[in-house]
KEBA-718358 format. One record per residue (C-alpha): residue in three letters; x, y, z. Coordinates in pm, 1 decimal. Last residue first. Example, Ala and Ser with C-alpha at 12.3 -4.5 7.8 and 13.67 -1.06 7.14 Angstrom:
REM residues 2
<r aa="SER" u="1367.0" v="-106.0" w="714.0"/>
<r aa="ALA" u="1230.0" v="-450.0" w="780.0"/>
***
This chain:
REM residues 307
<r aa="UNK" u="-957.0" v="4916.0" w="-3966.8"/>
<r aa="UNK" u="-599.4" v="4875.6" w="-4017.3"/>
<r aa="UNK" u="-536.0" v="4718.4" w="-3682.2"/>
<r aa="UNK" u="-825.8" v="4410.2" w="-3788.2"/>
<r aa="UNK" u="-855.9" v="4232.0" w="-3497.1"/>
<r aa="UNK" u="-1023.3" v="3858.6" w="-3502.9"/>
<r aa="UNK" u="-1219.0" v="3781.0" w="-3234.2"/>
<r aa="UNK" u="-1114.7" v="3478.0" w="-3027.8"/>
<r aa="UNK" u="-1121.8" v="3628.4" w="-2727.1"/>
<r aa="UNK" u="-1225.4" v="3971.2" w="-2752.5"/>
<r aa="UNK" u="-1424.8" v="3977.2" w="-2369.3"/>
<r aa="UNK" u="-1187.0" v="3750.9" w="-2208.9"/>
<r aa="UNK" u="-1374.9" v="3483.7" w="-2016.0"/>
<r aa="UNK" u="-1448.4" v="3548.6" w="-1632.4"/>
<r aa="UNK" u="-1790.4" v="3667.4" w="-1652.0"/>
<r aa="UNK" u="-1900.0" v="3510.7" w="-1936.9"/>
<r aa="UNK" u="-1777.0" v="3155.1" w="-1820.1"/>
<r aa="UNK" u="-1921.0" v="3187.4" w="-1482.5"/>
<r aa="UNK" u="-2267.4" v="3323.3" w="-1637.4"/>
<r aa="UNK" u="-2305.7" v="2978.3" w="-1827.2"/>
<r aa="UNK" u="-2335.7" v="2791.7" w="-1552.9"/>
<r aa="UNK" u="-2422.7" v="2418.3" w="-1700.1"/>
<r aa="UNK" u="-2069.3" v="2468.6" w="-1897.4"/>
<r aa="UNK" u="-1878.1" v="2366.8" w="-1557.2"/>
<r aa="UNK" u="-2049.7" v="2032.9" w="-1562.5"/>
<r aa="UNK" u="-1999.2" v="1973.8" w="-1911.6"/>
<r aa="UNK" u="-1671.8" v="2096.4" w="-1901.3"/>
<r aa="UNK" u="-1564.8" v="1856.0" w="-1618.9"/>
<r aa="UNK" u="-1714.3" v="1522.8" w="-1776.5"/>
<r aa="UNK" u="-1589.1" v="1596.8" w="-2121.0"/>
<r aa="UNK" u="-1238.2" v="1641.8" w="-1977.7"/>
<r aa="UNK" u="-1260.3" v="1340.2" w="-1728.4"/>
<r aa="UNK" u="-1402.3" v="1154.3" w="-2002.9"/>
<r aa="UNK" u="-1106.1" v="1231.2" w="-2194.8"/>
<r aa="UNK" u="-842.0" v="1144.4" w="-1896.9"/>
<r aa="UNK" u="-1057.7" v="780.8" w="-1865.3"/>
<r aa="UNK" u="-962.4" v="703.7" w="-2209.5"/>
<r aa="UNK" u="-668.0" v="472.4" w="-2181.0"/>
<r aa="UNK" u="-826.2" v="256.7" w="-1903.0"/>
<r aa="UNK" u="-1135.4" v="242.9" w="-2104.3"/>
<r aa="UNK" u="-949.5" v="81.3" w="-2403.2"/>
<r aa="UNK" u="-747.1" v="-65.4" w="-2136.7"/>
<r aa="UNK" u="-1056.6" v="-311.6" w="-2110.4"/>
<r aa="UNK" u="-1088.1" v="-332.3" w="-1700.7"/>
<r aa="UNK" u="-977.8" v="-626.0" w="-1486.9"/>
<r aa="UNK" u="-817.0" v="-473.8" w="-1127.8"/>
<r aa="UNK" u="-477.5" v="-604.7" w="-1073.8"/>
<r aa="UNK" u="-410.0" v="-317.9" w="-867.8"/>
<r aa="UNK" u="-116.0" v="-257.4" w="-1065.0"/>
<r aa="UNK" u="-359.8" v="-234.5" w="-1396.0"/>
<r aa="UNK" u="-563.7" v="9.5" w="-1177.1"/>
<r aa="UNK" u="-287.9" v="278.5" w="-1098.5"/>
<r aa="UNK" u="-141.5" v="254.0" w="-1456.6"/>
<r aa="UNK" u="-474.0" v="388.0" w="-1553.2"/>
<r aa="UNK" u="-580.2" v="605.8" w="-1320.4"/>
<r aa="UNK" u="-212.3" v="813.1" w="-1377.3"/>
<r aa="UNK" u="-351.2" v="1012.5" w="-1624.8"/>
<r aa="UNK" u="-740.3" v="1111.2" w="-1388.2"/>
<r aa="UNK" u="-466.8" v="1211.6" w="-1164.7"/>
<r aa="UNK" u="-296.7" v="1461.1" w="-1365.0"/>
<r aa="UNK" u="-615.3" v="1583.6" w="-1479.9"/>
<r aa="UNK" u="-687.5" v="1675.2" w="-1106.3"/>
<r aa="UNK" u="-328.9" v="1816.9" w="-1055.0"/>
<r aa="UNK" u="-427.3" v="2015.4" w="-1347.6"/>
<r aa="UNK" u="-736.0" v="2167.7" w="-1225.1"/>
<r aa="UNK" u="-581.2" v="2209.5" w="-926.6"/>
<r aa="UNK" u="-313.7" v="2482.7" w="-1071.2"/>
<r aa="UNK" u="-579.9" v="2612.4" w="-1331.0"/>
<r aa="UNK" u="-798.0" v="2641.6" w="-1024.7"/>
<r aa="UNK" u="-546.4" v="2877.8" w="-885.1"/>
<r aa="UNK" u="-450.3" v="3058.0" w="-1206.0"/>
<r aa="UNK" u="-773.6" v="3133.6" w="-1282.2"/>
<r aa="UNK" u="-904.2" v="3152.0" w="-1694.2"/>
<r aa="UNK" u="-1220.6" v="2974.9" w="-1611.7"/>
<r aa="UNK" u="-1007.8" v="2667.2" w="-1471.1"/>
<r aa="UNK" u="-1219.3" v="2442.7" w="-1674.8"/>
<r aa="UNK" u="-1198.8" v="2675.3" w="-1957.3"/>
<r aa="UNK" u="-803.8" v="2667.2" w="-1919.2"/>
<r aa="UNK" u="-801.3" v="2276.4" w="-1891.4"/>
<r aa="UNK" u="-992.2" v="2263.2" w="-2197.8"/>
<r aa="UNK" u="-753.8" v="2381.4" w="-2414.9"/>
<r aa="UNK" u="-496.0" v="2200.8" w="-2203.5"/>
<r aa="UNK" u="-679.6" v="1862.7" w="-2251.1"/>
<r aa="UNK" u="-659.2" v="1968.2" w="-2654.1"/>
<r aa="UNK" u="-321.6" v="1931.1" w="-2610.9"/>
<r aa="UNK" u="-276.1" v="1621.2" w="-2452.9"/>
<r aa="UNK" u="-410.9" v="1449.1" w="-2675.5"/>
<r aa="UNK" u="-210.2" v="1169.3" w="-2711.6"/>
<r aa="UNK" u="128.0" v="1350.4" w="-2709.6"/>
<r aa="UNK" u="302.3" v="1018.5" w="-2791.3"/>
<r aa="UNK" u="174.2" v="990.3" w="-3103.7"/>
<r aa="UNK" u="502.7" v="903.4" w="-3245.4"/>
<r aa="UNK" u="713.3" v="759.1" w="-2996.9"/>
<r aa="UNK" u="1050.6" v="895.8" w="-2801.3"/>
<r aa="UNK" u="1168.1" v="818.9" w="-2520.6"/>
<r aa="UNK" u="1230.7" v="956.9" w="-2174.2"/>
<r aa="UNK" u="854.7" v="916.1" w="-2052.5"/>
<r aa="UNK" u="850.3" v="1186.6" w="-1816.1"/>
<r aa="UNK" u="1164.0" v="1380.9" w="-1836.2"/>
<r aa="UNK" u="1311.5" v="1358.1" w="-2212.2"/>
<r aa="UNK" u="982.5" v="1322.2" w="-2404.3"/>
<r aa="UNK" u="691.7" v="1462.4" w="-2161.6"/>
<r aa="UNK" u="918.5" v="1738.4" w="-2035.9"/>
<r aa="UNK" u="993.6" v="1798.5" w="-2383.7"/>
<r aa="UNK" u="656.7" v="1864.0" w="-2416.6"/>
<r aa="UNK" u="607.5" v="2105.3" w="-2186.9"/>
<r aa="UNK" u="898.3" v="2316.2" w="-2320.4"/>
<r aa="UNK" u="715.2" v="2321.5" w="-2650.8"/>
<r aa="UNK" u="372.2" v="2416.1" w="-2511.6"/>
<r aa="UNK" u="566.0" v="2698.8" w="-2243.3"/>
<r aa="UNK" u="729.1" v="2812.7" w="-2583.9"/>
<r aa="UNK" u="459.7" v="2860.2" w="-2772.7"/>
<r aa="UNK" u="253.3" v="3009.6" w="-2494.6"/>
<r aa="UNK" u="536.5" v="3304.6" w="-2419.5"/>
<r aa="UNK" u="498.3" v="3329.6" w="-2865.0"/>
<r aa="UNK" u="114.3" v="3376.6" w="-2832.0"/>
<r aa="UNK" u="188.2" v="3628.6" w="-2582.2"/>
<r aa="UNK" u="470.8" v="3753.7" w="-2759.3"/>
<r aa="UNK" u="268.7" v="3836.1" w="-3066.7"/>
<r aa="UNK" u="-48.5" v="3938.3" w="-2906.0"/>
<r aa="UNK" u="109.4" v="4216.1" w="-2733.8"/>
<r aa="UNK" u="297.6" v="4289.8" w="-3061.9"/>
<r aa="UNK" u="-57.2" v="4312.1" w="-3208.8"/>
<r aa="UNK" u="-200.5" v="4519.1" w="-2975.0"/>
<r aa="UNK" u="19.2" v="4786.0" w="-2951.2"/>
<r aa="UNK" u="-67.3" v="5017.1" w="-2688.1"/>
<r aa="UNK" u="-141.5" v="5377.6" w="-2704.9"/>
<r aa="UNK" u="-412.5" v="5489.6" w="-2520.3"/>
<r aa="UNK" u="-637.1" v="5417.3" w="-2861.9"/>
<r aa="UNK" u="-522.8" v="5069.4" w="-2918.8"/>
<r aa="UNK" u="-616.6" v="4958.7" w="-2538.9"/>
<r aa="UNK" u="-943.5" v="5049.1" w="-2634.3"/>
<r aa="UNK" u="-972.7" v="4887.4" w="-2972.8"/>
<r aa="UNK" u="-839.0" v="4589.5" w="-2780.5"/>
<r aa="UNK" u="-1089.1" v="4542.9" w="-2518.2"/>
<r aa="UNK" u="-1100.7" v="4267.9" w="-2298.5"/>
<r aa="UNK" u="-787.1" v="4080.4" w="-2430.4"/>
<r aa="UNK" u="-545.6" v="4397.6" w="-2489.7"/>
<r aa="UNK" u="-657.0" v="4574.8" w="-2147.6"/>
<r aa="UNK" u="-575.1" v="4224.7" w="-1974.6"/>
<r aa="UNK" u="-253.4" v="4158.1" w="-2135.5"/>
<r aa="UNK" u="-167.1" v="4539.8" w="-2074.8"/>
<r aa="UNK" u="-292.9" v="4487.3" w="-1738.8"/>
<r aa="UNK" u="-27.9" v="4260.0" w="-1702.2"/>
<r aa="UNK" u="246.2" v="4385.1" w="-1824.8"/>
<r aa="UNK" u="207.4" v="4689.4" w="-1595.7"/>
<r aa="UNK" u="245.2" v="4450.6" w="-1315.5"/>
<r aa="UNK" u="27.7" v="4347.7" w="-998.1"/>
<r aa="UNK" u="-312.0" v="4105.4" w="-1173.1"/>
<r aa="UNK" u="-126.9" v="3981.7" w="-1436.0"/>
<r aa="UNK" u="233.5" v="3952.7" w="-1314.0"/>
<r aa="UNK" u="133.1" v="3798.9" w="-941.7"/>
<r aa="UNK" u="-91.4" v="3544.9" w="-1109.4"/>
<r aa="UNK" u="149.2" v="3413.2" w="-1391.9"/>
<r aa="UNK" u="439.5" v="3436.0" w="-1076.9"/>
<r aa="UNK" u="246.7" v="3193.2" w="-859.3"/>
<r aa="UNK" u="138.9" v="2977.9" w="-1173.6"/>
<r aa="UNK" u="535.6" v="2983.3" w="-1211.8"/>
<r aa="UNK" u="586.6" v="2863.1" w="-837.5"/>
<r aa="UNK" u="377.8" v="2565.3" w="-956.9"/>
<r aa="UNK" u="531.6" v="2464.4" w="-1199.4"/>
<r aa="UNK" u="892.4" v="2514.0" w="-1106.8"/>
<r aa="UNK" u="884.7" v="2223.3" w="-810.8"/>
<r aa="UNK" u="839.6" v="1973.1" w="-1168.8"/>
<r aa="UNK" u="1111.4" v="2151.6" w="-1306.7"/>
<r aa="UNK" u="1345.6" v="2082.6" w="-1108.2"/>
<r aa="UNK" u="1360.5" v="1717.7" w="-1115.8"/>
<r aa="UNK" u="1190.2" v="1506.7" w="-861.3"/>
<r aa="UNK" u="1197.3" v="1355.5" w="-502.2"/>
<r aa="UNK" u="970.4" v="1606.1" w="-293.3"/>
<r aa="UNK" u="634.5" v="1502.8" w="-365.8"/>
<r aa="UNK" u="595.9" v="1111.4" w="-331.7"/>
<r aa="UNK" u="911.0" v="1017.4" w="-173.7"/>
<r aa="UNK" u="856.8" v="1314.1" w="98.7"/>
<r aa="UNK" u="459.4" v="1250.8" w="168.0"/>
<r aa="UNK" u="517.7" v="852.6" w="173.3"/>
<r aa="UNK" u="730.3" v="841.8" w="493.0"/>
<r aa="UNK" u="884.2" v="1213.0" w="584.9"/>
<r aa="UNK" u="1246.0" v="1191.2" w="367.9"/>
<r aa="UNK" u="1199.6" v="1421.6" w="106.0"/>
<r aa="UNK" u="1072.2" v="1668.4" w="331.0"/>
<r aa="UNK" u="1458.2" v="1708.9" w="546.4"/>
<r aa="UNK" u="1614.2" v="1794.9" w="260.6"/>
<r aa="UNK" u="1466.5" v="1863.3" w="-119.2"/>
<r aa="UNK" u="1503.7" v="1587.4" w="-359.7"/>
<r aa="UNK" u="1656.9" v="1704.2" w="-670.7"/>
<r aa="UNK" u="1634.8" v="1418.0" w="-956.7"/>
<r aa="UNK" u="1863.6" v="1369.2" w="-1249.8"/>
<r aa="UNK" u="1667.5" v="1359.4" w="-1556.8"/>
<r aa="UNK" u="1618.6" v="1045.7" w="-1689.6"/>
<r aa="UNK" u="1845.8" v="897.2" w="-1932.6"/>
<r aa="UNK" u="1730.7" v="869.2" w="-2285.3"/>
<r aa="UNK" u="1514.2" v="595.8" w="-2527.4"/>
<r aa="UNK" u="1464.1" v="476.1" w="-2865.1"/>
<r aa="UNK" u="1154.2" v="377.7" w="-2971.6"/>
<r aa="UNK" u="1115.2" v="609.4" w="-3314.7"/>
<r aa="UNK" u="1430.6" v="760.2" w="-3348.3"/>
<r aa="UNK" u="1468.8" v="779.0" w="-3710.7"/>
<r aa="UNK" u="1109.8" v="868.5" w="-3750.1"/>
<r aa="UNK" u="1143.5" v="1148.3" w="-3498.2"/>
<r aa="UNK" u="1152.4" v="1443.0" w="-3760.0"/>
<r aa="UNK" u="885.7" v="1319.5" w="-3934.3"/>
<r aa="UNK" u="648.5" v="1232.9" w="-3706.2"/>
<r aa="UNK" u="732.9" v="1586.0" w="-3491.8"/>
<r aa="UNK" u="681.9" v="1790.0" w="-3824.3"/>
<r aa="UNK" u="304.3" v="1572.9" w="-3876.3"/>
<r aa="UNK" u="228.1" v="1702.3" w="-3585.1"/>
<r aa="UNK" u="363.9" v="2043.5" w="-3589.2"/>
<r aa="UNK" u="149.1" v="2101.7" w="-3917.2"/>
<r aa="UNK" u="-124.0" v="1928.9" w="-3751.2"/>
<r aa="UNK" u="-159.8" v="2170.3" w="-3482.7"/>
<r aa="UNK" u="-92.9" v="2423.4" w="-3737.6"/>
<r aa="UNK" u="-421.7" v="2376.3" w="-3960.9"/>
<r aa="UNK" u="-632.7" v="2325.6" w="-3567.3"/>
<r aa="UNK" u="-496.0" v="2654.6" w="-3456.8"/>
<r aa="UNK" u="-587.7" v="2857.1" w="-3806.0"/>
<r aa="UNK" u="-917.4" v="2740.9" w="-3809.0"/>
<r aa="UNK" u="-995.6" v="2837.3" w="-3441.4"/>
<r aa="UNK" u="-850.8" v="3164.4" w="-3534.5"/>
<r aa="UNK" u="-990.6" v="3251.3" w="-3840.9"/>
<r aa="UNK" u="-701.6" v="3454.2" w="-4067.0"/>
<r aa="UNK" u="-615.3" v="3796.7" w="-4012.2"/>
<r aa="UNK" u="-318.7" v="3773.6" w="-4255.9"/>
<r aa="UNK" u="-114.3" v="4003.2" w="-4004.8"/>
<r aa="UNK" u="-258.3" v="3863.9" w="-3660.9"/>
<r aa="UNK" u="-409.9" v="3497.7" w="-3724.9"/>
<r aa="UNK" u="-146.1" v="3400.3" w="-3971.7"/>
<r aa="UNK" u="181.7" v="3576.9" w="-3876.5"/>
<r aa="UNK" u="85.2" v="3434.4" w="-3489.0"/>
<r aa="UNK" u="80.4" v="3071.9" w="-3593.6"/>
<r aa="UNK" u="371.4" v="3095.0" w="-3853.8"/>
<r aa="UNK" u="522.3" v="3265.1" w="-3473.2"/>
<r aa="UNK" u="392.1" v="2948.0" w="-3275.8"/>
<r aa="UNK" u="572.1" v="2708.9" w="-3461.5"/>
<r aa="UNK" u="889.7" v="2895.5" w="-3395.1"/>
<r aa="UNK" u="841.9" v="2915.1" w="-3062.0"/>
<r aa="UNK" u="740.1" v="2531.2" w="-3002.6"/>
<r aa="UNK" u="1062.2" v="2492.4" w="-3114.8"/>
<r aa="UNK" u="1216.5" v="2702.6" w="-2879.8"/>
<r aa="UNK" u="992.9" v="2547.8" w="-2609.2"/>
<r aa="UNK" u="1186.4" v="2212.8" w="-2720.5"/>
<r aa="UNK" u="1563.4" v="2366.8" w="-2777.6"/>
<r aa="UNK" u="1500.3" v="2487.7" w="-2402.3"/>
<r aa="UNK" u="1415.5" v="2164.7" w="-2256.5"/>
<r aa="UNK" u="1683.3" v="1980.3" w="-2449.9"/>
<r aa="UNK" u="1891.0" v="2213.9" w="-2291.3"/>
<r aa="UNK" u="1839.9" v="2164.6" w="-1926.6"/>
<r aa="UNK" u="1837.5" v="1760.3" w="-2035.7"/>
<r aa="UNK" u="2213.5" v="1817.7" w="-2152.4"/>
<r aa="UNK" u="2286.6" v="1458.6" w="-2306.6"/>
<r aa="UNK" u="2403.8" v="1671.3" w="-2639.3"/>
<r aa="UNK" u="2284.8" v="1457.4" w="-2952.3"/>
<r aa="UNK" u="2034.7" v="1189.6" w="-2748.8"/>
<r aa="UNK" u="1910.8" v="1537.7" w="-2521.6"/>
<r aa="UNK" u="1916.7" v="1718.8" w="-2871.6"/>
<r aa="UNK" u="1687.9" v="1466.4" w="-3033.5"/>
<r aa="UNK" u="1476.1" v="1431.3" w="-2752.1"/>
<r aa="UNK" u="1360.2" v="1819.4" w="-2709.1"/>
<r aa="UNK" u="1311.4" v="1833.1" w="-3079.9"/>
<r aa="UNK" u="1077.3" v="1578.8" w="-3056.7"/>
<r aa="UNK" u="909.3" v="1652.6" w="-2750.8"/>
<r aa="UNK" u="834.5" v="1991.2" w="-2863.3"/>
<r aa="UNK" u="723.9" v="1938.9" w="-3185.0"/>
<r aa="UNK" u="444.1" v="1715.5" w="-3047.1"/>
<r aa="UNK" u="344.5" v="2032.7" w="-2760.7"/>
<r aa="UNK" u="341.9" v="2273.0" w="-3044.5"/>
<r aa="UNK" u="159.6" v="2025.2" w="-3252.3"/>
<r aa="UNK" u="-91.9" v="1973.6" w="-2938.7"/>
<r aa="UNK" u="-96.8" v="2340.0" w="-2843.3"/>
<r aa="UNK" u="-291.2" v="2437.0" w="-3201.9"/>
<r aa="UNK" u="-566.9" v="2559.5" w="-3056.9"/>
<r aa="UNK" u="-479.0" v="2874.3" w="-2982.6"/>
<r aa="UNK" u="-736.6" v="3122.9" w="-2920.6"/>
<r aa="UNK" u="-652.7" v="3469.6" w="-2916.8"/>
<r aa="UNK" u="-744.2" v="3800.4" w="-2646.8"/>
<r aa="UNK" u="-498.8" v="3870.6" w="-2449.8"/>
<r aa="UNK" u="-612.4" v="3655.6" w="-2177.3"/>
<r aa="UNK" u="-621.4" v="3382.3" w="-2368.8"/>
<r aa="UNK" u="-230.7" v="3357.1" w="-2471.1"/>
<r aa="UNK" u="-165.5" v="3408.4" w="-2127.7"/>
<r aa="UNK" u="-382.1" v="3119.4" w="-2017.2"/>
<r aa="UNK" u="-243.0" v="2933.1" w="-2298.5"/>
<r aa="UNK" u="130.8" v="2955.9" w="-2194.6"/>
<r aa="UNK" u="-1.2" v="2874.7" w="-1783.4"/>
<r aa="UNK" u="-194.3" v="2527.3" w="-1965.2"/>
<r aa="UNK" u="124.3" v="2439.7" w="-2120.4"/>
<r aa="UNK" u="255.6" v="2447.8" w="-1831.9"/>
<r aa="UNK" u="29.4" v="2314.4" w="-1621.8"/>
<r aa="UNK" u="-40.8" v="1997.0" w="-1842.2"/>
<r aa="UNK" u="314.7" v="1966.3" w="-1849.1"/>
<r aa="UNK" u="372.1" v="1936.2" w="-1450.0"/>
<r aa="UNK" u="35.4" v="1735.6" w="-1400.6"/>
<r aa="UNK" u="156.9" v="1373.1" w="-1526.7"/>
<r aa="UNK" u="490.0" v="1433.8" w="-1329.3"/>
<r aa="UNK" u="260.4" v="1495.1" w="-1044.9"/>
<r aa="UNK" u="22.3" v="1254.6" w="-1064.6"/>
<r aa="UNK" u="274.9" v="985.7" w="-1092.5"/>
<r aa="UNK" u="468.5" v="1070.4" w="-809.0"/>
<r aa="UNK" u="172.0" v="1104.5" w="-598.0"/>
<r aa="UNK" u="42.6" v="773.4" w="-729.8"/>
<r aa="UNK" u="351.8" v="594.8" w="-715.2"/>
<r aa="UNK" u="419.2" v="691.2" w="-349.0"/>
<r aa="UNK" u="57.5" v="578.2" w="-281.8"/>
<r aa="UNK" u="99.8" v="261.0" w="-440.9"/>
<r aa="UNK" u="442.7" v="181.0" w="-244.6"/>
<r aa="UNK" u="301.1" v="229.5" w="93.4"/>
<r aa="UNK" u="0.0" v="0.0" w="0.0"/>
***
């Protein structure tokens, strides 16, 4: 029993860590104003760049980097599209989500099932060592005890710093925010770049931290979990936090009934993190005056600078 729970706060953790950051780049991106649904290529490209330089370099720090600069770069044709074309957001996302996609399957096809060290691990004194609790949640790489403290920072920049209220002004009203002089496009811009790169960095994680291998596919819908993540968070960093803690769980369910020897169809198994999603929206979605009130007035409207 001892062992179990240690595996299942390990698990849920490590399962959390790049839901939440991704989810933190597309709160950002949401709050000024754009929807990106295209976090699943970025997230794919990610973890395949992110492998091949930990298996060329066997730096893990910057195989993390190289992956949320990939995710970057997919992010800007994202941005050129949806800001200076003024193409249809939700069309846009889903047309580069596949475009990193497909990337990431061609890219890794050399290195399709081969595998990496893990990332060495930081356990923190004295709380790594309390029975359970310290194994559990203080025995992992840095990143994972990031997280967390960057939701912290995500809160304390939008709702304390000049930045933020820019992001805010820019999201809610962005004709408004034009006319007192800020630049809403290049607001935009780095926002949906900042996302890029949390998406790419998060799925390294998955590649060279979590799983450390690489598979095509191996994303599995993650992506669109952070999409929905955000609603079911209604654009709060706190619930975001839980909210993907809770997803995290809902992961590790299925590696957490096989090893109770429990006999379910891993069809189910594999799909419980979906239904999760679908569950949680549906419930949130039945107050409809939550969503308004905390959604981002422009989001997902197209802004036309010339106009």
């Amino acid at each position: 029993m001892e062992t179990m729970l240690v595996f299942l706060l390990t698990g849920t953790l490590m399962a959390a860590t790049p839901l939440l950051l991704a989810a933190l780049g597309e709160l950002i991106v949401e709050r000024a104003g754009v929807l990106n649904l295209s976090i699943e290529g970025m997230m794919a490209l990610g973890a395949v760049v992110g492998f091949v330089t930990v298996t060329a370099s066997g730096s893990h720090g910057l195989a993390l980097v190289a992956g949320g600069l990939a995710g970057v770069a997919l992010s800007a044709l994202f941005a050129a599209v949806v800001l200076l074309a003024l193409g249809n957001q939700v069309a846009t996302g889903i047309a580069v989500g596949i475009l990193g996609i497909g990337l990431s399957g061609l890219i890794g096809n050399s290195y399709e099932g081969m595998t990496t060290a893990p990332m060495t691990r930081l356990p923190i004194p004295l709380l790594s060592e309390i029975p359970i609790i310290g194994p559990g949640l203080f025995n992992h790489s840095l990143l994972v005890y990031l997280a967390p403290l960057l939701a912290l920072a995500v809160w304390w920049i939008l709702r304390s710093t000049r930045i933020g209220l820019i992001i805010r002004a820019v999201g809610e009203a962005p004709e408004s925010a034009h006319t007192i002089g800020y630049s809403v496009l290049l607001t935009r811009f780095l926002a949906i770049a900042f996302g890029g790169f949390m998406a790419g960095l998060a799925g390294a994680f998955i590649s060279t931290v979590s799983a450390t291998l690489w598979s095509d596919g191996m994303i599995s819908g993650r992506g669109w979990i952070v999409v929905a993540l955000v609603v079911f968070a209604t654009w709060r960093e706190g619930r975001l936090v839980f909210g993907a803690w809770l997803f995290g769980l809902a992961t590790i369910a299925e590696l957490l009934v096989q090893g109770m020897g429990i006999n379910v169809p891993s069809q189910l198994l594999t799909s419980i993190p979906y239904i999760a999603t679908i569950i949680a929206i549906s419930v949130l979605s039945r107050d409809g005056r939550k969503i308004r009130l905390h959604a981002p007035a422009s989001l997902g409207r197209t802004y036309n600078s010339t106009a």
